[in-house]
C-alpha positions as CSV (number, residue, x, y, z in Angstrom):
1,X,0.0,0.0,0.0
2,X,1.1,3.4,-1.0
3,X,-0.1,7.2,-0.5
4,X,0.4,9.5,-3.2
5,X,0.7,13.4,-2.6
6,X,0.6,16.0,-5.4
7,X,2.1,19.4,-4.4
8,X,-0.4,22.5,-4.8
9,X,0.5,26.3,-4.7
10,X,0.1,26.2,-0.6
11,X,2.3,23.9,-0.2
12,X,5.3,25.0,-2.9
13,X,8.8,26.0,-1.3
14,X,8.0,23.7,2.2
15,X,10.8,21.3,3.4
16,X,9.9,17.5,2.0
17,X,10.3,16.3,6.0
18,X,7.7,18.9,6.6
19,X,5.6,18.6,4.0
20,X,5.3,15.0,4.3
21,X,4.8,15.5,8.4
22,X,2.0,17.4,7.6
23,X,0.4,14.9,4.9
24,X,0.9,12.0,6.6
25,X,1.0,12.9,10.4
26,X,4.0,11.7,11.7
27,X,7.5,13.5,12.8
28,X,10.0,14.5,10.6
29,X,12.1,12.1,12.0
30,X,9.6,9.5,10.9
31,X,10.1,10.8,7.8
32,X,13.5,10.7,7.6
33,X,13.9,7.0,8.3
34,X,11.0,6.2,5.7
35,X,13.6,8.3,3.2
36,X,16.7,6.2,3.9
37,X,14.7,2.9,3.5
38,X,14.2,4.2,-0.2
39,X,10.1,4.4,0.6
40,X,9.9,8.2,-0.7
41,X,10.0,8.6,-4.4
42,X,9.7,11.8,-6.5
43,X,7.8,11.6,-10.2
44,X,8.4,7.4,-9.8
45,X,12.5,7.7,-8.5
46,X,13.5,7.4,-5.4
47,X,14.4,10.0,-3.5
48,X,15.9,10.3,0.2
49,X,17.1,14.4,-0.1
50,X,14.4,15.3,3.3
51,X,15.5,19.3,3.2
52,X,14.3,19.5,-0.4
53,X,12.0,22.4,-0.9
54,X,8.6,21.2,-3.1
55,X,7.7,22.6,-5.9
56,X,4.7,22.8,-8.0
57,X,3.0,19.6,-9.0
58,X,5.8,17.1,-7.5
59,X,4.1,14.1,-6.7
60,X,5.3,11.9,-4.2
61,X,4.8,8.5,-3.3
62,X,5.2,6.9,0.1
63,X,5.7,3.2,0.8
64,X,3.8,2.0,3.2
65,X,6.6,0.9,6.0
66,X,6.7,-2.8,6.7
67,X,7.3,-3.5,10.3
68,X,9.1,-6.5,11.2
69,X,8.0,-8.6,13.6
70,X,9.4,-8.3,17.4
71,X,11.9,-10.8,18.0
72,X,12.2,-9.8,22.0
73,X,12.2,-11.9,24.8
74,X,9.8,-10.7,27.3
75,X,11.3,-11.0,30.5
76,X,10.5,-9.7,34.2
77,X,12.7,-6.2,34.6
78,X,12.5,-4.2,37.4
79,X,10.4,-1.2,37.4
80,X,7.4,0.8,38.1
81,X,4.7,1.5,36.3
82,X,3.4,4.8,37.5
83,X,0.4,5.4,34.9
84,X,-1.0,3.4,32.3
85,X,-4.0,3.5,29.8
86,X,-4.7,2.1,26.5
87,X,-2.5,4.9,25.2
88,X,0.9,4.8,27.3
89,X,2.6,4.0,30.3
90,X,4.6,6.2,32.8
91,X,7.7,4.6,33.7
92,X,9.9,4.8,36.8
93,X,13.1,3.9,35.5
94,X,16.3,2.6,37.9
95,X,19.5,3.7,37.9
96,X,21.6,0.7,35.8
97,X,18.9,0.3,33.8
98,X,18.9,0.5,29.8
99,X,16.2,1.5,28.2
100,X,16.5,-0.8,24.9
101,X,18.3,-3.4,23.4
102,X,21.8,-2.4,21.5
103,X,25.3,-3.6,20.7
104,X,26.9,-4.4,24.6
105,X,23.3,-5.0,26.3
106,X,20.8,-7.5,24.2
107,X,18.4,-8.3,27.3
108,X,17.6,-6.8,30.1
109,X,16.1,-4.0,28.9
110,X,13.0,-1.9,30.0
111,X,11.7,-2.8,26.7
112,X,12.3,-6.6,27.7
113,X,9.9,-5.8,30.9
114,X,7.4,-3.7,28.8
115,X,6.9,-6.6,26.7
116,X,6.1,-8.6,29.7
117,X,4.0,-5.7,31.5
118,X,2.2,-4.3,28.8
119,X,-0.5,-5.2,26.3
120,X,0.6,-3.2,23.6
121,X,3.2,-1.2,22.4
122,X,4.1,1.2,19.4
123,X,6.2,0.1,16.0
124,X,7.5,3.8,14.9
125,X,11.0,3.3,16.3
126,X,11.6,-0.5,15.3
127,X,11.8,-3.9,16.4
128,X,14.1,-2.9,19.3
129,X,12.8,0.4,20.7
130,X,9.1,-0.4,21.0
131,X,7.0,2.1,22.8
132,X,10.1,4.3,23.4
133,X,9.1,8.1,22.7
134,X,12.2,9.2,24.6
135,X,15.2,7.7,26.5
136,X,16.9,8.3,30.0
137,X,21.1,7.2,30.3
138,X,21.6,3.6,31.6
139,X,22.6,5.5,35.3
140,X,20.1,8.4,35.1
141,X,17.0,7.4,37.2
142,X,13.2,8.5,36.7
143,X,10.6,9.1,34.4
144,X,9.6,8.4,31.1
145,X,6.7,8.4,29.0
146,X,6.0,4.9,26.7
147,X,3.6,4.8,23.4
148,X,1.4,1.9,23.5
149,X,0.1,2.9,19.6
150,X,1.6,4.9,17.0
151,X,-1.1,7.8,17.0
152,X,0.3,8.1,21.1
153,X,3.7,8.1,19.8
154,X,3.5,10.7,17.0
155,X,1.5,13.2,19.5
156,X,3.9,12.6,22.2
157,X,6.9,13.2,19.9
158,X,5.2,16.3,18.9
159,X,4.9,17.5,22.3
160,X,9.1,16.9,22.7
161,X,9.6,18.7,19.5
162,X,7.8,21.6,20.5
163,X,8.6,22.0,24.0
164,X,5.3,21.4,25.0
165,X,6.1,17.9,26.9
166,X,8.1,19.4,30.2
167,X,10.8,17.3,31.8
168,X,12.5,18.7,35.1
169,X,15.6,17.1,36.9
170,X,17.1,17.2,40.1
171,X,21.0,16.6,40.2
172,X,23.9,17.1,42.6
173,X,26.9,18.7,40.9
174,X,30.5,19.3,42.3
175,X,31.2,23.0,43.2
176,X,28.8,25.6,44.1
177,X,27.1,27.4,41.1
178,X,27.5,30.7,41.8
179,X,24.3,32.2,39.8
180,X,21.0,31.2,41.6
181,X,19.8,30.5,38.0
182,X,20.6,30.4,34.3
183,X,20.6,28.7,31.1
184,X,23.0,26.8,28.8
185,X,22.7,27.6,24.9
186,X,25.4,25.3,23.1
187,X,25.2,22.8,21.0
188,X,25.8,19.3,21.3
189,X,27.4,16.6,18.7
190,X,29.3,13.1,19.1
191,X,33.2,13.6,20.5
192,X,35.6,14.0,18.0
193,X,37.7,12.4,20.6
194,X,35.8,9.8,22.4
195,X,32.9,8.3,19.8
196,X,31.2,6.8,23.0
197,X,30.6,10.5,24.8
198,X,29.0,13.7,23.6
199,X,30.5,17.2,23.9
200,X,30.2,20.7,23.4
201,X,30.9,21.4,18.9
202,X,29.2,24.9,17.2
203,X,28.6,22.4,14.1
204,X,26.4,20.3,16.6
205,X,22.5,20.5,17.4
206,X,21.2,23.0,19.5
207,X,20.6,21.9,22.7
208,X,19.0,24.6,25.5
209,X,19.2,23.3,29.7
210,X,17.9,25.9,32.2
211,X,18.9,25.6,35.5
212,X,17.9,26.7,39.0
213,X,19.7,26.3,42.3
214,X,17.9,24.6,45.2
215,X,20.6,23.5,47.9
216,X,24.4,25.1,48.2
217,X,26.9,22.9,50.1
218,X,30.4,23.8,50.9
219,X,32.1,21.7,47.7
220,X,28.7,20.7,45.8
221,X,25.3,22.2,44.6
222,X,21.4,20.5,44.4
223,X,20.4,21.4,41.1
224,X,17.1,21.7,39.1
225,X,17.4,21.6,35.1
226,X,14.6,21.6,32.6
227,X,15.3,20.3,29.4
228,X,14.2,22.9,26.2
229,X,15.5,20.3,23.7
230,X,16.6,16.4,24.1
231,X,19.9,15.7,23.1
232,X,22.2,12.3,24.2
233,X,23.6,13.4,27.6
234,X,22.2,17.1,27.6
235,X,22.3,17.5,31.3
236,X,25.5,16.0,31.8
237,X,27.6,17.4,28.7
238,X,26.3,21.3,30.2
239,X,27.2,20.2,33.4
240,X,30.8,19.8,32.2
241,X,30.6,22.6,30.1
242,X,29.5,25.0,33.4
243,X,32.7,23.2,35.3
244,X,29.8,21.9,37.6
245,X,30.2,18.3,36.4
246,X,27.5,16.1,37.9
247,X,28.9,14.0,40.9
248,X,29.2,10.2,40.3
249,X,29.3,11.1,36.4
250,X,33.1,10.3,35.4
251,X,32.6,9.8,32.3
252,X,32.1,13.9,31.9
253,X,34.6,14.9,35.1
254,X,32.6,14.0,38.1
255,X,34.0,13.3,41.3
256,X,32.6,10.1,43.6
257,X,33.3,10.7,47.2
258,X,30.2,8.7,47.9
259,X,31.1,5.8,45.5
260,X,28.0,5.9,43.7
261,X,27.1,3.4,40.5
262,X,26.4,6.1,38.4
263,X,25.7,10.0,38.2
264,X,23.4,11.5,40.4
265,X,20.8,12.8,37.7
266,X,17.1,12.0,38.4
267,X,14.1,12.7,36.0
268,X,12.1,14.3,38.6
269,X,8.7,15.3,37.0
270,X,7.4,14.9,33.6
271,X,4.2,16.7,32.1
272,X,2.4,16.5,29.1
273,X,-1.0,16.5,27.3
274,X,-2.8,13.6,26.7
275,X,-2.3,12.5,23.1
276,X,-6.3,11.1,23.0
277,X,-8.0,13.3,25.7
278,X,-6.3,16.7,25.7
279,X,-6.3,16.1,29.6
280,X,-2.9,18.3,31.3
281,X,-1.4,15.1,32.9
282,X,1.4,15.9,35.7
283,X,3.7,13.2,37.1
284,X,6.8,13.2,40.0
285,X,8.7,10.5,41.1
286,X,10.7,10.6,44.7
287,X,14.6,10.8,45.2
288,X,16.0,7.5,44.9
289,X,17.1,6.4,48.5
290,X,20.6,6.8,47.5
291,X,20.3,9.8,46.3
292,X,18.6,10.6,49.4
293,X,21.5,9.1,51.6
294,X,24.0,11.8,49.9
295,X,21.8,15.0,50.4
296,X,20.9,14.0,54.2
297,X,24.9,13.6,54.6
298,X,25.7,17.0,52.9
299,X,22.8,18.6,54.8
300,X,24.3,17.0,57.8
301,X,27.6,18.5,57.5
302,X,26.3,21.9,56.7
303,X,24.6,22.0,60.0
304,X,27.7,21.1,61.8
């Protein structure tokens, strides 16, 4: 099955990713994976070129995507469920958990245990990211939202896009932040120097943290951060970049005096409208214990 779309005079001059976003109600990253799978073609050849701009009376044509079938094991991963409907799931992830399959972890995951937990989940992103609109770091703790259809997943992606899904984060960082506020404009690409980190590069993607400070210790800060755009390792890579790396975190300069497992970084509320109901849905998730265990010792110290 195919769709066919014939470019009028409102539509000349748009992006193809856009205009096909539009048409077809989906992201433009959708798009952009249907284009290197050689499903887009313009005037019967393929074409993958997603910044072209339309012009009058191009017609495209759109494969319909074949998904493969899930070849997953279910298995029982630990984790709770905060929300769930026929639409998505709210997710308290651990720390130490990955969020899908890849190269160095096959099972496992918390798409293994949302193949056990769940009824239904959503085929945009592939056989081995079912469901998953968005993703936390193996060692960063909290919440997440999961897509148990695709309409769920293209609305919630929207929301990401457009800043319009908000996602706060409470972290410990070494030093104390001098400003009681403030926000990190720079953009973020793949090191040039370590292919398995992220890091600061002008040629990058924008990427946009603010930050507020709740707690000063005498060698750390508490830390909020709200994400503006969702890059690999935001928090952490501005973290580095403000010489405030986050504590635990030494793969970006932090220091572990508590000899943690991971970073301290917790996704500490996630909100959102509901893809299906237009409801304003609102959802926090407490401290991990550990976490808790540091701040009680640097609030500890302060007093003494």
């Amino acid at each position: 099955m195919s769709n066919k779309f014939i470019v009028t005079n409102e539509d000349v001059g748009k992006r193809l990713d856009v205009f096909l976003q539009e048409k077809l109600d989906i992201t433009r990253s959708h798009v952009k994976q249907l284009a290197s799978k050689g499903l887009i073609s313009l005037n019967n050849e393929t074409f993958d070129r997603v910044g072209y701009k339309v012009r009058i009376n191009d017609c495209f044509i759109v494969e319909e995507e074949v998904v493969e079938k899930l070849d997953l094991t279910p298995q029982n991963v630990d984790f709770e469920i905060v929300y769930e409907d026929d639409d998505l799931a709210v997710i308290n992830k651990p720390q130490g958990l990955v969020v899908h399959p890849c190269e160095t972890t096959k099972s496992g995951t918390l798409v293994n245990g949302l193949l056990l937990k769940l009824n239904n989940l959503s085929g945009i992103n592939g056989v081995e990211r079912p469901g998953i609109v968005h993703r936390l770091d193996k060692n960063t703790s909290g919440l997440l939202v999961v897509a148990k259809n695709d309409f769920a997943h293209v609305e919630l992606q929207k929301q990401i896009s457009s800043k319009h899904c908000k996602r706060q984060y409470r972290a410990i960082v070494d030093g104390n932040i001098k400003e009681d506020n403030g926000v990190v404009n720079m953009p973020i690409a793949r090191s040039k120097k370590n292919r398995k980190i992220m890091a600061i590069d002008m040629e990058g993607r924008s990427a946009i943290t603010e930050y507020k400070v709740l707690e000063r210790f005498q060698k750390y800060t508490y830390v909020e951060y709200n994400l503006l755009t969702g890059r690999t390792h935001q928090i952490r890579v501005h973290s580095k970049y403000l010489h405030h790396p986050v504590i635990g975190d030494t793969e970006y300069g932090g220091s572990n005096e508590f000899n943690l497992n991971g970073q301290l970084l917790h996704a500490f509320k996630l909100s959102f409208t509901h893809p299906r109901t237009n409801e304003d849905m609102s959802f926090s998730a407490p401290l991990p214990e550990y976490f808790e265990q540091v701040l009680d010792k640097l609030r500890n110290k302060a007093k003494k």
